[in-house]
C-alpha positions in Angstrom: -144.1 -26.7 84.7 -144.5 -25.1 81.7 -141.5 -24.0 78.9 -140.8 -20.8 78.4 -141.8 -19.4 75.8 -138.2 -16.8 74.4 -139.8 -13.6 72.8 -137.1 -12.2 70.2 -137.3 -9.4 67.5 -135.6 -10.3 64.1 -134.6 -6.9 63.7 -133.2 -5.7 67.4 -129.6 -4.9 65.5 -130.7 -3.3 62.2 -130.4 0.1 60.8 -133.9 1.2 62.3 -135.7 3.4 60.1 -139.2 2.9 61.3 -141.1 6.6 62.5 -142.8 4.8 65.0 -139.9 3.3 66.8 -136.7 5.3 66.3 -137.6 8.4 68.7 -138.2 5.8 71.1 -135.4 4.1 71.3 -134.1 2.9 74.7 -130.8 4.6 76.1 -128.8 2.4 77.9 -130.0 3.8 81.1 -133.7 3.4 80.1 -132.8 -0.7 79.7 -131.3 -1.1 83.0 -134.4 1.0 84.4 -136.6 -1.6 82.8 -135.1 -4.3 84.3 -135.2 -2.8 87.9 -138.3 -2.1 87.4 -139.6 -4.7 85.8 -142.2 -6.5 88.8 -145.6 -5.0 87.9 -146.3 -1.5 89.9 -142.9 -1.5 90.9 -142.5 2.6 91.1 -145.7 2.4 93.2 -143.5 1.0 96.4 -143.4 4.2 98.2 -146.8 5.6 96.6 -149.4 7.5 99.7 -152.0 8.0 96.9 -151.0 10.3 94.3 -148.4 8.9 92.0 -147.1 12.3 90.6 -146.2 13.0 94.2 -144.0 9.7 94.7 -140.0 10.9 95.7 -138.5 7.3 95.1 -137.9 7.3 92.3 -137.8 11.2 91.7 -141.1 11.3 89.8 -142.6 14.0 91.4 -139.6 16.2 90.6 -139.7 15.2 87.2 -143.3 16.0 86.6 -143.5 19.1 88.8 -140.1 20.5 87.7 -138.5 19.2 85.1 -141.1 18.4 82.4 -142.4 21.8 82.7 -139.6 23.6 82.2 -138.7 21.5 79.1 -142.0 21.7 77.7 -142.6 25.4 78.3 -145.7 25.1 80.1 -146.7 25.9 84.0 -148.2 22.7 84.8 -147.6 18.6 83.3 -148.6 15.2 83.9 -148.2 11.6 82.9 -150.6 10.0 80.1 -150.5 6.1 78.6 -149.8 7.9 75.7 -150.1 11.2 72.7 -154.2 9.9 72.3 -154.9 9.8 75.7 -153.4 13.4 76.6 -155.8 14.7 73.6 -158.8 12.8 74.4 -158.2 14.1 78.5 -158.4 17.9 77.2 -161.4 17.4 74.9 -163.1 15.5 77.6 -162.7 17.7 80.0 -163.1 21.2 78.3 -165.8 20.2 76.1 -169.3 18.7 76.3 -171.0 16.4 73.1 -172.0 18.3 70.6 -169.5 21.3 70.6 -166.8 21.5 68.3 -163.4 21.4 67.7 -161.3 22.8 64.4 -158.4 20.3 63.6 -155.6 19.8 60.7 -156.0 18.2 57.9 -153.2 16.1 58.7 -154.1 15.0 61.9 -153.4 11.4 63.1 -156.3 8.9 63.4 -156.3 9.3 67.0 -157.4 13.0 67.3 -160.6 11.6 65.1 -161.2 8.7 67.5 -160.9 10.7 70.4 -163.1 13.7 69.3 -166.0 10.6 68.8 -165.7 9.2 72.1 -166.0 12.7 73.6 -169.2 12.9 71.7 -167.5 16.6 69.7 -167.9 17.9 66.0 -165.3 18.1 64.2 -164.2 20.4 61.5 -161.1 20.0 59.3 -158.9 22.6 57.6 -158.0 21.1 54.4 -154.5 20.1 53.5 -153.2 21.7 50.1 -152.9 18.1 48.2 -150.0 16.8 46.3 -146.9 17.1 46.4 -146.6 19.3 49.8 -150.3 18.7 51.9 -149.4 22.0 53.4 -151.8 22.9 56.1 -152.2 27.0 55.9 -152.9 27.7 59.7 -154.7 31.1 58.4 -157.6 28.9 57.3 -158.4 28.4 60.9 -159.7 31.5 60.9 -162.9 31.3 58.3 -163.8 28.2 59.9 -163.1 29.7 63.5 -165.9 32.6 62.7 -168.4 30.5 60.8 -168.5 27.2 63.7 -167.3 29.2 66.9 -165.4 26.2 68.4 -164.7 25.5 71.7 -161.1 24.3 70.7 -158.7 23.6 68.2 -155.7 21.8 67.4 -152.2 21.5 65.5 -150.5 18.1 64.8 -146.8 19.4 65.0 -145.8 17.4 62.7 -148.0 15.2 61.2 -147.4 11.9 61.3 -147.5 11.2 57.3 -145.4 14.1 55.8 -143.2 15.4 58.6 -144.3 18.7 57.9 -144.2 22.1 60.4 -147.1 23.9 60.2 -146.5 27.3 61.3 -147.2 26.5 65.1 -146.6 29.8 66.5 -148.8 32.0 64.1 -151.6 29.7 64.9 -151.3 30.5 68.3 -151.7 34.1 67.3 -154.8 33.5 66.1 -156.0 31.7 69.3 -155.4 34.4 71.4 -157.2 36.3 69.2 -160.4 34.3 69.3 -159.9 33.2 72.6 -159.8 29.6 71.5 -158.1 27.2 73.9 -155.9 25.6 71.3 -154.0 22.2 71.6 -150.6 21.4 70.2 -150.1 17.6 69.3 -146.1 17.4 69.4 -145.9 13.2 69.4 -143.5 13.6 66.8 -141.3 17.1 67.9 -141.1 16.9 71.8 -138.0 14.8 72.9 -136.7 15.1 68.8 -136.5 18.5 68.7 -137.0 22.2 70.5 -140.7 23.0 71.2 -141.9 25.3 74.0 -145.9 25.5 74.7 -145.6 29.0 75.8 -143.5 30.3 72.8 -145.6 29.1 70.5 -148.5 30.2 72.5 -150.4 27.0 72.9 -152.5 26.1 75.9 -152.2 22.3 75.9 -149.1 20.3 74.3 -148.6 17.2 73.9 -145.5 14.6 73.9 -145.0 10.8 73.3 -142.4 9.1 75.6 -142.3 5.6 73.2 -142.2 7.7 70.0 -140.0 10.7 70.7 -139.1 10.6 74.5 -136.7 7.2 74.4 -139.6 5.6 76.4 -140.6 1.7 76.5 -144.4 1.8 75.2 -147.0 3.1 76.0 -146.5 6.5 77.5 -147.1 10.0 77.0 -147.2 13.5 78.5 -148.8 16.6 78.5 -148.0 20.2 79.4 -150.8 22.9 79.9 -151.7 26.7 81.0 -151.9 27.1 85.2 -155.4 28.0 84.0 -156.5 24.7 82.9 -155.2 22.5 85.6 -158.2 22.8 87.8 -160.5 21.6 84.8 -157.8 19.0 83.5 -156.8 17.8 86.4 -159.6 17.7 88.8 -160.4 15.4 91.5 -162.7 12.8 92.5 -165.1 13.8 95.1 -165.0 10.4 96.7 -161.5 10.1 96.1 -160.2 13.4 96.8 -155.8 12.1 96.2 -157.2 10.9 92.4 -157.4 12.2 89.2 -160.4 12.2 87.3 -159.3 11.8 83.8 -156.1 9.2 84.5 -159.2 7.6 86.1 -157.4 7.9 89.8 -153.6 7.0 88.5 -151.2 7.2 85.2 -147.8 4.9 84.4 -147.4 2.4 87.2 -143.9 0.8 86.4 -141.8 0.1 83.6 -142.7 2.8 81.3 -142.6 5.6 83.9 -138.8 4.5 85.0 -137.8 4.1 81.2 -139.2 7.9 80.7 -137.5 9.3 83.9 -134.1 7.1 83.1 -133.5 9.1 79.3 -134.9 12.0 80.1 -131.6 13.4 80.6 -130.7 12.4 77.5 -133.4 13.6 75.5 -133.3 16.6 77.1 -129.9 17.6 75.4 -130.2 15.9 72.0 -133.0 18.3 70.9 -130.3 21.0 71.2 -128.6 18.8 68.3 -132.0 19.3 65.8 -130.2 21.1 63.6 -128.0 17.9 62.3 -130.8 16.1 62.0 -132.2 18.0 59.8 -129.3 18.6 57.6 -129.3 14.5 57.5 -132.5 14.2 56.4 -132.4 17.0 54.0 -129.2 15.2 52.4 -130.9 11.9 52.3 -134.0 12.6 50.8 -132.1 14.4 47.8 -130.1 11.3 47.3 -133.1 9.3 47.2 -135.0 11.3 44.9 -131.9 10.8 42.2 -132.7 8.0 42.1 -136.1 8.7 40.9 -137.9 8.6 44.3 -140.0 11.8 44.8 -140.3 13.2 48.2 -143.6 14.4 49.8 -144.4 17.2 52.1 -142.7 20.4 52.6 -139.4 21.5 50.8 -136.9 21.9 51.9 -137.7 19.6 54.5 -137.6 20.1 58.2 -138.3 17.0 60.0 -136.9 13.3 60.5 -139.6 11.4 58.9 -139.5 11.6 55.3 -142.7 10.5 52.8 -141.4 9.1 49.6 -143.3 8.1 46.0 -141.1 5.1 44.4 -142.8 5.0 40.9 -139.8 2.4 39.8 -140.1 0.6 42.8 -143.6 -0.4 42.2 -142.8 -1.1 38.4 -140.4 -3.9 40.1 -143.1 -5.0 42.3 -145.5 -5.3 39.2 -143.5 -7.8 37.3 -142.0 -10.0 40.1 -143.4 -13.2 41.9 -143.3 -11.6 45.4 -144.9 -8.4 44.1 -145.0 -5.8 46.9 -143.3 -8.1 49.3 -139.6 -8.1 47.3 -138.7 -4.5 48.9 -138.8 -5.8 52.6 -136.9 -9.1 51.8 -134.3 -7.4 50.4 -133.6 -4.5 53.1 -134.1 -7.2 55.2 -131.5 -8.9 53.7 -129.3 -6.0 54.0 -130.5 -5.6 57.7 -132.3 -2.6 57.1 -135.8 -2.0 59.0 -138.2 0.5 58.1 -140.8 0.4 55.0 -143.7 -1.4 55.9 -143.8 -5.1 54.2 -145.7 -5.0 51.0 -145.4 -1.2 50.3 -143.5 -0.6 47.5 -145.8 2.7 45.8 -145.0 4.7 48.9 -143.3 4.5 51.9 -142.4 6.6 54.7 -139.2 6.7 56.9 -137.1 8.3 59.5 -133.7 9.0 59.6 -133.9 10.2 63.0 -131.9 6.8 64.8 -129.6 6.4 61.7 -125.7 7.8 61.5 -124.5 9.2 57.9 -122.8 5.8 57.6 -125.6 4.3 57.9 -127.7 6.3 55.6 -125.8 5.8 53.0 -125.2 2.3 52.8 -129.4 2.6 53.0 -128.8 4.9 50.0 -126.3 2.5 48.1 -129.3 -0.6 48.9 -131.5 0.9 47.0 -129.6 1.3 44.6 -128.3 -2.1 44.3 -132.1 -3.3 44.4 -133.2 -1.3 41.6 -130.3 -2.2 39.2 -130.8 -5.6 40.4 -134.2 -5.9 39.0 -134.1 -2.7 36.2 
């Protein structure tokens, strides 16, 4: 036999600052799920062919009634994740060589996924330093020149934090009857976002990033009209999905999402003081010589800073970029990426006042410890 081998983080009881992880967070409900559910396709036991119509546990419930209603759309499903959701609607509405009118700021994925659904894709510049504003009105030019068959909003994006202006975009879909496609990975489950306010045809969430979800997971909400395209069914397989290729989230990740849902479905009515925390932490950071990125005043968790002294430090010292993560590390904090010392970005999302400001008083203590 064997020895175990005992996987342990070195940072499960630090002050979590890192974007990717503290939207996803585990409640405590979420941990006990992942235990009971733990043994492979567990939430599969009472499954007659179509998982988002399982009872026990209550999935179908929470994908026929629940996400809906808290994602403002008419129809929703289960994805392995934000990417997968996005790369399900370009496959499906689109053929290779039509094209698609994205952000500026969009994350890697919506790239990657436009290749491998063969699509062109045109970008609408950000406005550079210091905000990278994207101006949704510059849809429209490119809109009349390429005649796209879609288009999509990252909501926010994943580098600044910043909030386009969602809603008059949609506007200007309806106008050109362009299906367009929210990406909300970082705003559903951290804060209030309704499809059909905003007048989107497609959004979409991530459950491990925003949703209190073990990894990976994802979801996404769409118009009654697109369901039949979206959602369509094998013709040898009539119970399966073509896109989820037959199935979706078989297990832990589906029980963690239904166990905090209840959860994140109230704290987005507390956005509000988030935002007022982050607003107050990023001015504290920049007197001390940071400078923040993005929009101002800022509206979202996950803050972009420049650290101009910082990387002086790192410049002069033996462990160069690396001296910024050994000391929050020292100081239990978890966030900047090691060896980034020029820029970092962080979110105050999983972080009390308390908390932020001892982060605050850290960085202070670092740079008069090397100024």
């Amino acid at each position: 036999m064997t020895k175990e081998t005992a996987l342990k983080r070195t940072h499960h009881d630090f002050i979590n600052l890192m974007p990717l992880q503290t939207g996803g967070i585990l409640t405590d409900a979420a941990k006990e799920a992942l235990v009971e559910f733990g043994d492979g396709y567990s939430v599969c036991d009472f499954c007659q062919g179509v998982l988002c119509q399982i009872t026990n546990p209550p999935i179908a419930d929470f994908v026929s009634k629940s996400l809906p209603e808290f994602l403002g759309c008419d129809v929703a499903t289960i994805t392995y994740g934000a990417r997968d959701a996005k790369f399900m609607v370009m496959h499906s509405l689109m053929k290779p060589g039509d094209s698609i009118v994205v952000d500026g700021n969009r994350h890697y994925s919506t790239i990657v996924a436009a290749e491998r659904a063969g699509l062109n894709v045109i970008e609408v510049p950000n406005s550079g330093p210091p905000e990278f504003w994207i101006d949704v009105n510059k849809y429209i030019p490119l809109i009349e020149q390429h005649k796209p068959e879609a288009m999509l909003l990252t909501y926010p994006d994943g580098n600044y934090g910043n909030l386009p202006d969602a809603k008059r975009l949609g506007e200007i879909a309806k106008e050109y009857d362009t299906p367009y496609i929210l990406n909300g990975a970082y705003s559903v489950g951290r804060l209030p976002v309704n499809m059909d306010e905003l007048g989107a045809d497609f959004i979409v969430g991530s459950g491990h990033k925003s949703m209190a979800s073990a990894a990976p997971s994802g979801v996404l909400g769409m118009r009654k009209k697109w369901e039949n395209i979206v959602l369509r069914k094998s013709a040898k397989y009539p119970k399966k999905d073509i896109e989820l290729i037959g199935c979706t989230l078989r297990g832990t990740v589906m029980a963690t999402l239904i166990a905090s849902f209840p959860y994140v479905k109230e704290r987005v009515n507390h956005w509000d003081e988030q935002v007022q925390k982050a607003q107050w932490f990023s001015s504290e950071l920049e007197k001390l010589g940071f400078q923040q990125m993005g929009e101002k005043p800022h509206r979202h968790d996950l803050i972009y800073f420049e650290s101009p002294s910082l990387y002086d430090i790192s410049k002069h010292i033996r462990e160069r970029g690396y001296f910024l993560y050994r000391e929050l590390k020292g100081r239990k904090i978890w966030g900047p990426q090691p060896g980034l010392t020029k820029h970092f970005k962080i979110s105050t999302f999983a972080a009390s006042r308390d908390e932020l400001a001892f982060v605050i008083d850290s960085f202070k203590d670092i740079i008069n410890k090397y100024g």
